[in-house]
C-alpha positions as CSV (number, residue, x, y, z in Angstrom):
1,X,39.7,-4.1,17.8
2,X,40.0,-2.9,21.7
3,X,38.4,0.2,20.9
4,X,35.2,-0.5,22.5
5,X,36.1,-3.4,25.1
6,X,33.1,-5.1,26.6
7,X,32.6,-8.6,28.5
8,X,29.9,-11.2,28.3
9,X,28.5,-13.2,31.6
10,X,30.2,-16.6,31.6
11,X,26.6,-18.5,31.1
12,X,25.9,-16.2,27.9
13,X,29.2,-17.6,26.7
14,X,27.8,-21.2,27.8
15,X,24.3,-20.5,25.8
16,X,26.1,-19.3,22.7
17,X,28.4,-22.4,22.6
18,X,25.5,-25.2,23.5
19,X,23.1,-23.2,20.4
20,X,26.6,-23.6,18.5
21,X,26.5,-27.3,18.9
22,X,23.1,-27.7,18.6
23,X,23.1,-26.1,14.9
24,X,25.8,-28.2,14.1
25,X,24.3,-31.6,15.1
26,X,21.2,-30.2,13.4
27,X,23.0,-29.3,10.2
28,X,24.3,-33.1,9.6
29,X,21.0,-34.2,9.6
30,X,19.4,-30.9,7.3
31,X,22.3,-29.1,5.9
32,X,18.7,-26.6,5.6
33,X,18.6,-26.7,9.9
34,X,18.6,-23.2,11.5
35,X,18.3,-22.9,15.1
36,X,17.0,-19.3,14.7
37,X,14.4,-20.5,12.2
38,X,12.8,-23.1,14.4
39,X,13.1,-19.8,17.3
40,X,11.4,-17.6,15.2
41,X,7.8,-18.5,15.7
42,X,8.6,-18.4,19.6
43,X,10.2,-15.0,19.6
44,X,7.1,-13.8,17.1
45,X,4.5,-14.8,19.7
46,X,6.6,-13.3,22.6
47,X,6.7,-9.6,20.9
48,X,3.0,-9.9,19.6
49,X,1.7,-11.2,23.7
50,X,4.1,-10.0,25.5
51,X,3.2,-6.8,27.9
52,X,7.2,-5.7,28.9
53,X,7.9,-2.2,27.7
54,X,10.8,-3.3,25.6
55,X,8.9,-6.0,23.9
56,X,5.8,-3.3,23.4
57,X,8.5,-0.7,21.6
58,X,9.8,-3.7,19.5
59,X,6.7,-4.6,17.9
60,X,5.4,-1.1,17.1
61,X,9.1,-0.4,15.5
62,X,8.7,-4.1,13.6
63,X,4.3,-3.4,13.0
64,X,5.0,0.6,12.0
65,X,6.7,2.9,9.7
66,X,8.4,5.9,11.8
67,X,5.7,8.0,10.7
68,X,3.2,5.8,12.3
69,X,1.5,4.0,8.9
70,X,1.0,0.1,9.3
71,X,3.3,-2.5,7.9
72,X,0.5,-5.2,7.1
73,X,3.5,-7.7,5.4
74,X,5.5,-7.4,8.9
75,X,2.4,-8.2,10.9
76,X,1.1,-10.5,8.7
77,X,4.4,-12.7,9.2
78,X,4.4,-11.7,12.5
79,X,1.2,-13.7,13.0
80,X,1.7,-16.5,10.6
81,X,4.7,-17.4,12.4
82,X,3.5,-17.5,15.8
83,X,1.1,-19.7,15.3
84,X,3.5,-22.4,14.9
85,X,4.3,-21.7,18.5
86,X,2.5,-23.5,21.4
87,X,0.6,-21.9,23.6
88,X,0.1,-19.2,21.5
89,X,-3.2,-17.3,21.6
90,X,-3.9,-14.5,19.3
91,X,-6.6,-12.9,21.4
92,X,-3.5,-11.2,23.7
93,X,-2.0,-10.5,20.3
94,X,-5.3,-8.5,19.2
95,X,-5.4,-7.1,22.9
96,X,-1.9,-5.4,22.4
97,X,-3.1,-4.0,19.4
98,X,-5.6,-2.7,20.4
99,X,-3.9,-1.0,23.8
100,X,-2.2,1.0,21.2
101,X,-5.0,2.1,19.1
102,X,-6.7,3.7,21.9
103,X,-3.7,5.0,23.3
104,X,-2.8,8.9,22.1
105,X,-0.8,7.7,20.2
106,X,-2.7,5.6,17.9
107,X,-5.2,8.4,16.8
108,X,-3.5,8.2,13.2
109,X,-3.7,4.5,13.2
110,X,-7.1,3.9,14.1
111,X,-7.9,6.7,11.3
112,X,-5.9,4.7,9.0
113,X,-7.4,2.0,9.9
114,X,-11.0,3.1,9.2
115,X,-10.3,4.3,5.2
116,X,-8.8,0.3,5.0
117,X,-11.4,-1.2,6.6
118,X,-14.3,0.7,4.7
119,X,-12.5,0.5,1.2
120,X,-12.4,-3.5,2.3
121,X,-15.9,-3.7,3.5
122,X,-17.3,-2.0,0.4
123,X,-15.2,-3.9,-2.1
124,X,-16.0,-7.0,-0.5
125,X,-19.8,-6.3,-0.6
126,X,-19.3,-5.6,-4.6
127,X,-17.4,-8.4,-5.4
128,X,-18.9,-10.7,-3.0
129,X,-22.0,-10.0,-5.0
130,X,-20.3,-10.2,-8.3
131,X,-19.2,-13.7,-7.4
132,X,-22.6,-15.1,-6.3
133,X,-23.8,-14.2,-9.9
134,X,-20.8,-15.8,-11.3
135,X,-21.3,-18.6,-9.2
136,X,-25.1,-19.1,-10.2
137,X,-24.1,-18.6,-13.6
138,X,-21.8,-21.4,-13.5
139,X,-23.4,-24.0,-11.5
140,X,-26.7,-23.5,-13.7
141,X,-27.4,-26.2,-16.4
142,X,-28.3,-24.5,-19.8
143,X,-27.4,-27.4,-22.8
144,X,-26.6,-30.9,-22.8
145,X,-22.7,-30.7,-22.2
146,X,-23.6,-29.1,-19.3
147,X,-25.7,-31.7,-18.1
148,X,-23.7,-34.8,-18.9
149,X,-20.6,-33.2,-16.7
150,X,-22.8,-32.5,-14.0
151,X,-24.7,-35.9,-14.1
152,X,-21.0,-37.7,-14.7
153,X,-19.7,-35.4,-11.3
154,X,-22.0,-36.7,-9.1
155,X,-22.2,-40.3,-10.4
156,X,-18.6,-40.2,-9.5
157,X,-19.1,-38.8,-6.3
158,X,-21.8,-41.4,-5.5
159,X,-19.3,-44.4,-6.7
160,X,-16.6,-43.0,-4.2
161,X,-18.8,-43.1,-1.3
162,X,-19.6,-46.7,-2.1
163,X,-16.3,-47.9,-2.2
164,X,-15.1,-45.7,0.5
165,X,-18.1,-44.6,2.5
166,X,-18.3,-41.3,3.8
167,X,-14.7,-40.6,4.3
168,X,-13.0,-38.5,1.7
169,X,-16.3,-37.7,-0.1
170,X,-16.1,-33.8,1.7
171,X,-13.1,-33.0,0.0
172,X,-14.2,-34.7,-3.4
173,X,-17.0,-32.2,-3.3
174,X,-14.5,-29.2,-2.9
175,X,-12.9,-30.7,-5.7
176,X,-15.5,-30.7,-7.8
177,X,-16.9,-27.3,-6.7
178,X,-13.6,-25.8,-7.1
179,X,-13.5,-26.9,-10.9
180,X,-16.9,-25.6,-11.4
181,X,-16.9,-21.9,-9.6
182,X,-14.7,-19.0,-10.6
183,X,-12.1,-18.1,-8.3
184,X,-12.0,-16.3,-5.8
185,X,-11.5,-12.2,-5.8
186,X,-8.3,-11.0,-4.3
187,X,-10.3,-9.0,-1.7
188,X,-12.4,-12.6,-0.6
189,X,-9.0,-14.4,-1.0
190,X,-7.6,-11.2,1.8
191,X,-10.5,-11.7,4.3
192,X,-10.2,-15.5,4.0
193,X,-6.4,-15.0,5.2
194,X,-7.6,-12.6,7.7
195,X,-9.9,-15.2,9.1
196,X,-6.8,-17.8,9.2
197,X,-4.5,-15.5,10.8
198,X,-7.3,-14.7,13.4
199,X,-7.4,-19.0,13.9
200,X,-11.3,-18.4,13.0
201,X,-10.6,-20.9,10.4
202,X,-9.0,-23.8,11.9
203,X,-11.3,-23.1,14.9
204,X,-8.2,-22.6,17.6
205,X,-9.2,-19.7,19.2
206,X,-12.6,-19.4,21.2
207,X,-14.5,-16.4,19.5
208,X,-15.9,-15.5,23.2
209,X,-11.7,-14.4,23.7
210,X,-12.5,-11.4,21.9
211,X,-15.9,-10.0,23.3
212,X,-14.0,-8.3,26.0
213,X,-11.8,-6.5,23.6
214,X,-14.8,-5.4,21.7
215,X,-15.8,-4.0,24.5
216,X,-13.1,-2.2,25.5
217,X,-13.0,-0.6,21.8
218,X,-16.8,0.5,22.3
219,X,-16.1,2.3,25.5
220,X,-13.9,4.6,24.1
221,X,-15.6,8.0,22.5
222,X,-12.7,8.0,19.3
223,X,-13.8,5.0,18.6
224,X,-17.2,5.2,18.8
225,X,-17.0,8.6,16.4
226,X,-15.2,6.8,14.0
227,X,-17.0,4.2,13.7
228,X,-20.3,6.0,13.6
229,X,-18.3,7.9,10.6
230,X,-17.4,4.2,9.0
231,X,-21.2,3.2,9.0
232,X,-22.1,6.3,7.2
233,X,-19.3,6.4,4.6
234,X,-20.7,2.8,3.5
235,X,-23.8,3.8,3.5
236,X,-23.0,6.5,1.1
237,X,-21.2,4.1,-1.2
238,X,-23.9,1.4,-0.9
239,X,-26.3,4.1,-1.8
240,X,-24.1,5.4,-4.9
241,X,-23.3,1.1,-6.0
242,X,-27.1,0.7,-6.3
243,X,-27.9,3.9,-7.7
244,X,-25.2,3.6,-10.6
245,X,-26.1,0.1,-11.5
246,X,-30.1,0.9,-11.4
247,X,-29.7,3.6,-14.2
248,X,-26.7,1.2,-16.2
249,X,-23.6,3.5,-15.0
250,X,-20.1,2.4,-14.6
251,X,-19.7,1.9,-10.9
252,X,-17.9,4.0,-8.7
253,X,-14.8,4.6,-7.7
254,X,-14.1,6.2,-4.4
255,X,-11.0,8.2,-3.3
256,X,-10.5,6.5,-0.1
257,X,-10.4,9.3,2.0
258,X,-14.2,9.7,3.3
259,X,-14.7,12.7,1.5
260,X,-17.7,10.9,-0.6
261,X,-16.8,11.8,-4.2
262,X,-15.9,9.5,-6.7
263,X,-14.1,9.1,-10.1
264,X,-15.6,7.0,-12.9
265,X,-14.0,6.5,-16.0
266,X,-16.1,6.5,-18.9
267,X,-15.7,4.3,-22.3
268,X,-15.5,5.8,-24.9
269,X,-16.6,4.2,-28.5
C-alpha cells in the first residue's frame, strides 16, 4: 500500500469531498444522478476547442487509432455531447481539426479522409436520385384509393387549421409526408446527422464561422492536389453511373481506393 506514496494539495481534497456531497444530494433526488455525466458535455467541448498542448494530444488519442485511422463513433459523441454545453461553438472544434489535417502529420488523415468523402458524395448522388423517383412514385395519384387518401389528408389538414389556425399545421404536414414517402437511405440519414452535429440544422452556428477555415484549407497545396484528385475520381464515377444505366447494366461498384475500377456482380438466371 506505501509502495508508491504520494500526497494531494489540501483544496483537491476539498474539491473531491464537496463533488462527494454534491452526488450524494443529487442521488436522493435521481438515484440515476451522476456528477460526471452532467460534466461530460463540458469536458467534451473543452478537448474538441481547447488549444493547450495536453488537451490537443487528448483528443487526437480519443479522435484516432494509434496508426493514425479516424474513430468517427468517438468524435461523433464527442460532438453530440458538447453541444449540450454552453458556449460551445463548433467552428473552433472544426478549426482544431483542421490544424491537424494540414499539419505533417495529418497527410494520412486527410487521404483517408478523401476515399470517405468521395465514396459519401457519390453514394449520396445515387441514392439521392434513387429517392426522388421513389418519392415521385409515391406522391403520384394513379387509381381511386389513391385519390380518396390524398383528398381525405388534406381535408384533414384544412380542418386542423380551422380549429387551430396556423399553428401545428407544419408538423401535420411532416406527418403526413412522412407516411407517404419512403424512408430515408442510410447514407441521407448520415449527412442529415452530419448537418446536426455541424448545428446547420438547428441553425446555432453562423455558417460565415467557417469561411475562414475554408480558406485556410484552400491555401494549402496538399490540399488543393487532393481535392483536385476528389473532383476527378467523381467525375469518373458519375461518368461510369450514367453510362451503366444508359445501356441497362448493373451499376457500379467501386473499390474505394481511387484506382477507378469497379466490380459488378452479375445475375445470373
Amino acid at each position: 500500500m506505501y509502495t508508491y506514496p504520494f500526497s494531494l494539495p489540501p483544496f483537491y481534497i476539498a474539491i473531491i469531498r464537496c463533488l462527494g456531497v454534491l452526488e450524494g444530494l443529487a442521488i436522493q433526488v435521481d438515484p440515476t444522478s451522476r456528477i460526471i455525466s452532467e460534466a461530460y458535455p463540458y469536458v467534451a467541448s473543452r478537448v474538441l476547442t481547447d488549444t493547450q498542448n495536453e488537451l490537443k494530444e487528448a483528443l487526437r488519442r480519443l479522435a484516432l487509432t494509434p496508426d493514425g485511422h479516424l474513430r468517427w463513433d468517438r468524435l461523433e459523441s464527442l460532438l453530440e455531447e458538447a453541444k449540450e454545453s454552453q458556449g460551445y461553438d463548433v467552428s473552433a472544434a472544426v478549426d482544431q481539426l483542421t490544424d491537424y489535417i494540414i499539419s505533417d502529420n495529418g497527410e494520412q488523415l486527410l487521404s483517408e479522409l478523401a476515399d470517405q468523402v468521395v465514396d459519401a458524395a457519390d453514394n449520396l448522388g445515387a441514392e439521392t436520385i434513387g429517392y426522388v423517383m421513389a418519392a415521385s412514385r409515391a406522391l403520384v395519384v394513379n387509381d381511386e384509393v389513391a385519390a380518396v387518401k390524398a383528398f381525405r389528408s388534406l381535408q384533414h389538414v384544412l380542418q386542423r387549421q380551422a380549429e387551430e389556425g396556423t399553428e401545428g399545421i407544419g408538423k401535420e404536414v411532416q406527418k403526413e409526408l412522412q407516411e407517404t414517402l419512403p424512408p430515408l437511405t442510410p447514407t441521407m440519414q448520415k449527412f442529415i446527422r452530419i448537418l446536426s452535429l455541424l448545428g446547420a440544422q438547428e441553425g446555432q452556428t453562423d455558417p460565415a464561422k467557417f469561411v475562414p477555415i475554408l480558406r485556410k484549407l484552400g491555401q494549402e497545396p496538399r490540399v488543393q492536389r487532393t481535392a483536385s484528385e476528389m473532383v476527378a475520381r467523381l467525375g469518373e464515377r458519375m461518368l461510369s453511373r450514367g453510362l451503366r444505366a444508359a445501356f441497362g447494366l448493373p451499376p457500379p461498384r467501386f473499390d474505394g481506393q481511387g484506382t477507378g475500377t469497379e466490380t459488378v456482380t452479375e445475375t445470373k438466371k
